[in-house]
PALUM-569559 format. One record per residue (C-alpha): x, y, z; residue in one letter. Coordinates in steps of 0.001 Angstrom, whole numbers, plus 524288, in hexadecimal, padded with zeros to 5 digits. Layout:
# PALUM-569559
XYZA;...
END
This chain:
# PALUM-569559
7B3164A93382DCCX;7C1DD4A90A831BBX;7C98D4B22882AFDX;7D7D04AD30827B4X;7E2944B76682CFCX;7E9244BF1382416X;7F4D44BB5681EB4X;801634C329823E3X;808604C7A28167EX;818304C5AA81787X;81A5A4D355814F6X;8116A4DEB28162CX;814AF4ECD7812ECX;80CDA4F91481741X;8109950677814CAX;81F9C504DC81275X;82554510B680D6BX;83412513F980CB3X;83B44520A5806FAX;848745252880252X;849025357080333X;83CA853A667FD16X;83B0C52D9C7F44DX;830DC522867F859X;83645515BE7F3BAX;82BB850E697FC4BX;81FEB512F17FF13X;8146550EE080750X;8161D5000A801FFX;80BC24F5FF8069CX;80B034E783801D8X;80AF74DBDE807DCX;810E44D0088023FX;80C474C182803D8X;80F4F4B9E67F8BBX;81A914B11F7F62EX;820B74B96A7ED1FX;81C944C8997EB47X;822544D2847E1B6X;8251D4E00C7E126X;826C64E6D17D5ACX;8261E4F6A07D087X;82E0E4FF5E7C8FFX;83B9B503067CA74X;83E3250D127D709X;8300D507067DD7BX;8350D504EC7EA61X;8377B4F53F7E931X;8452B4F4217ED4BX;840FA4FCD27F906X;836C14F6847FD42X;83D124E9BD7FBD9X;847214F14D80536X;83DE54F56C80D6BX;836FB4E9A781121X;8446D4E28A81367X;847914EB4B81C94X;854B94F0DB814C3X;84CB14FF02814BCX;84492503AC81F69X;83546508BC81C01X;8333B5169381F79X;823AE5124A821D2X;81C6B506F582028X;81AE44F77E825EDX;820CA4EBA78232EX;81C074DF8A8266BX;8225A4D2AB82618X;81B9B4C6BD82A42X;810884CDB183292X;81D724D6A18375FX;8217F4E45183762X;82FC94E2E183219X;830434F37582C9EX;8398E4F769836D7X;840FB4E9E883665X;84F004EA7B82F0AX;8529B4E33E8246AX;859374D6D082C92X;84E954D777836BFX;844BA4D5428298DX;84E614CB0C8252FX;84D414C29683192X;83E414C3DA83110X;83E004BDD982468X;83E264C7E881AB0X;848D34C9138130BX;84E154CF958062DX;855744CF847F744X;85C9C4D8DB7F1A6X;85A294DFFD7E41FX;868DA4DFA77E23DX;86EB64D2757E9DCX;875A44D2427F5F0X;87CE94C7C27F975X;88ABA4C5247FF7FX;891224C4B47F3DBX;89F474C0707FCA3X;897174B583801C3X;894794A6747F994X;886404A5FE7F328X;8845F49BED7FF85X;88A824A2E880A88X;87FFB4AE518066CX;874D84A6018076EX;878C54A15381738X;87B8D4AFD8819CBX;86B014B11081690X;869184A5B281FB1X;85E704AA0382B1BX;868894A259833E0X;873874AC0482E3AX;86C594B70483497X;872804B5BF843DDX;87F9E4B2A8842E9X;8805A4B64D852FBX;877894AA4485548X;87BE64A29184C07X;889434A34085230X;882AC49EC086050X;87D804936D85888X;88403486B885BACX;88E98482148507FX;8870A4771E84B43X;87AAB47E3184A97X;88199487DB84318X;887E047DB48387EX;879BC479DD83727X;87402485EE8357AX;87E6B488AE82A55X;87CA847BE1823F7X;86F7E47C4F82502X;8706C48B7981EB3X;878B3486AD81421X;871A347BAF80E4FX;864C24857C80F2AX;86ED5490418068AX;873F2485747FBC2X;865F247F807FAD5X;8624B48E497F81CX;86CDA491AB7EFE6X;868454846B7E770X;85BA4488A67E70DX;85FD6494A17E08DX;8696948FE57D805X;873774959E7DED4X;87987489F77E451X;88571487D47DA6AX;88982495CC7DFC5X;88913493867EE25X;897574967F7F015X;898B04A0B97E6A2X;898DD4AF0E7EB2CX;88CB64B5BA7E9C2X;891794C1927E259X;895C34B9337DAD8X;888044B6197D675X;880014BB1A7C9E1X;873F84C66F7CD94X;86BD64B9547C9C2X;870D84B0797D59CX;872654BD5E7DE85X;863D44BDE07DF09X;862D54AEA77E16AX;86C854AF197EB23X;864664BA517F207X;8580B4B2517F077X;85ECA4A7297F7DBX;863E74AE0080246X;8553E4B1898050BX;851A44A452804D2X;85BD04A0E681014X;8578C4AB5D81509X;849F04A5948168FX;8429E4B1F981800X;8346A4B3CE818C1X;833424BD5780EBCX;83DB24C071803CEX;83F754CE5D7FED7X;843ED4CE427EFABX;848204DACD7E848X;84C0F4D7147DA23X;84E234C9277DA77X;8501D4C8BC7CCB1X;855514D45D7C8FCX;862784D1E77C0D8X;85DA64C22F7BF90X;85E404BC157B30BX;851884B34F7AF22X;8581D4A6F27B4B7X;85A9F4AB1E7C266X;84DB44B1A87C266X;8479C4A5F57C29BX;84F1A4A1177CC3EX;84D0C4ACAF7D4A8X;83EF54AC5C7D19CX;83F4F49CAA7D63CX;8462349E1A7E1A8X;83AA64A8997E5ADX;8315249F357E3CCX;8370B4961E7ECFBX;83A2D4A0A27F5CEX;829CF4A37C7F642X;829204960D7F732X;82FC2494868037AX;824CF49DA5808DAX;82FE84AB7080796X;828984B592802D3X;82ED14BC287F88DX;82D714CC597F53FX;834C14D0507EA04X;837024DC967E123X;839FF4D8ED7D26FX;83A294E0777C62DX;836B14D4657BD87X;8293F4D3BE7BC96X;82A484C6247B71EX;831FB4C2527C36CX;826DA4C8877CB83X;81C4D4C0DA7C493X;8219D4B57F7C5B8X;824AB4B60D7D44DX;81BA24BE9B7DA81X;80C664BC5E7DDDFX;80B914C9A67E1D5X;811334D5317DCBCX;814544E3C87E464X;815084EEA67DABAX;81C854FA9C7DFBAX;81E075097C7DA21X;82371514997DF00X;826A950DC37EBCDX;8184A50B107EE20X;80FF14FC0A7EC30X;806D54FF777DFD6X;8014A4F23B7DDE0X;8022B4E5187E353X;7FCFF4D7687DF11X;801C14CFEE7D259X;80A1E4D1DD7C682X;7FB004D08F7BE91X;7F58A4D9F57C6EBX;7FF4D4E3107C45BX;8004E4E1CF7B639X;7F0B34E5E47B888X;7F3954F2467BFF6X;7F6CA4FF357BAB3X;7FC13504B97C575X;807A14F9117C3F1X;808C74FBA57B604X;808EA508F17B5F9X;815075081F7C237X;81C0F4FD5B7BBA0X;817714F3367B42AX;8147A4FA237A7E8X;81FCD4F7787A15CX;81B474EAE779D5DX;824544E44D7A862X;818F94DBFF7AE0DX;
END
């Protein structure tokens, strides 16, 4: 008998640890993430937002391994990550709010990325490139309802259409992988949905998506598998069922009823 070979996760995290001072934010994380669409959740002051930094590459792990694709990316930086195909949200948006809702969509192009090349590139290759780059931003931007404000400024946008408006610019961005942090924090139920849709189709595509949310109903909805975090450490990993099940998760968080 044959076995099959084992299936190289998109992200696998051994031993990552990362302090401030005397404080450990992250410590000796391990998980591995596979699924379309995984969550991670815990209590306020857990360590999300920092490891969500720390896998992007926007803080540096004092210890530990990150793997991306089969490769060690833990000494990478952030834009080196980027170009491999792992990129990141924000928990509060950050766009160019000088800039139209369309021009920042073609700044998050892959082909936006060497400007030195691009400028070697013949003329009409260029024109092409930038047509071709601009239909792929409005069909985008209609695809998250953002179309009717292609021309507008983006600060001129709502917290609601901020986070759609980061959420396309990963899509044109055509990563691998897509680092969330609060995708729907400050969202009212409509856009949610939206947001939750467009992550869907995002998964779809074959992206895989890693997100930290504080609505558990979000969570459930999206997410096949769940990461529970406390005190900067993984407690628990597996679905939003199996944690409702475990006392260690209720005792760290959930027993407030949230879940």
């Amino acid at each position: 008998m044959t076995l099959a070979p084992a299936r190289t996760p998109m992200l696998e995290v051994t031993g990552l640890t990362r302090s401030f001072g005397g404080l450990t934010a992250v410590n000796d994380c391990a998980f591995r993430v596979e699924d379309p669409i995984t969550g991670i959740i815990g209590p306020n002051g857990a360590g999300k937002s920092t490891l969500i930094a720390l896998l992007s590459g926007t803080l540096m792990a004092d210890s530990g391994t990150i793997l991306f694709g089969g490769c060690d990316i833990t000494k990478l930086a952030a834009h080196e990550r980027a170009r491999a195909g792992l990129s990141r949200t924000f928990q509060i948006s950050r766009q160019f709010h000088t800039l139209s809702v369309l021009e920042n969509l073609m700044v998050a192009a892959p082909s936006a990325d060497d400007r030195l090349v691009a400028a070697l590139l013949e003329r009409r290759t260029m024109r092409r490139r930038d047509r071709e780059t601009t239909v792929r931003a409005l069909e985008v931007l209609d695809d998250v309802g953002l179309y009717a404000k292609r021309n507008d400024y983006a600060g001129s946008l709502s917290g609601g259409q901020m986070r759609l408006l980061e959420i396309a610019r990963a899509i044109v961005a055509a990563p691998k992988m897509v680092l969330l942090d609060e995708p729907t924090a400050g969202v009212n139920p409509v856009l949610i949905a939206r947001v939750e849709e467009q992550l869907h189709r995002m998964a779809d595509s074959g992206t895989r998506v890693l997100l930290v949310e504080h609505n558990l109903k979000v969570v459930e909805r999206l997410c096949s598998h769940v990461i529970v975090v406390a005190s900067g450490s993984v407690i628990a990993s597996g679905t939003m069922a199996d944690h409702r099940a475990n006392d260690a998760v209720v005792r760290a968080y959930l027993g407030t009823g949230e879940a």
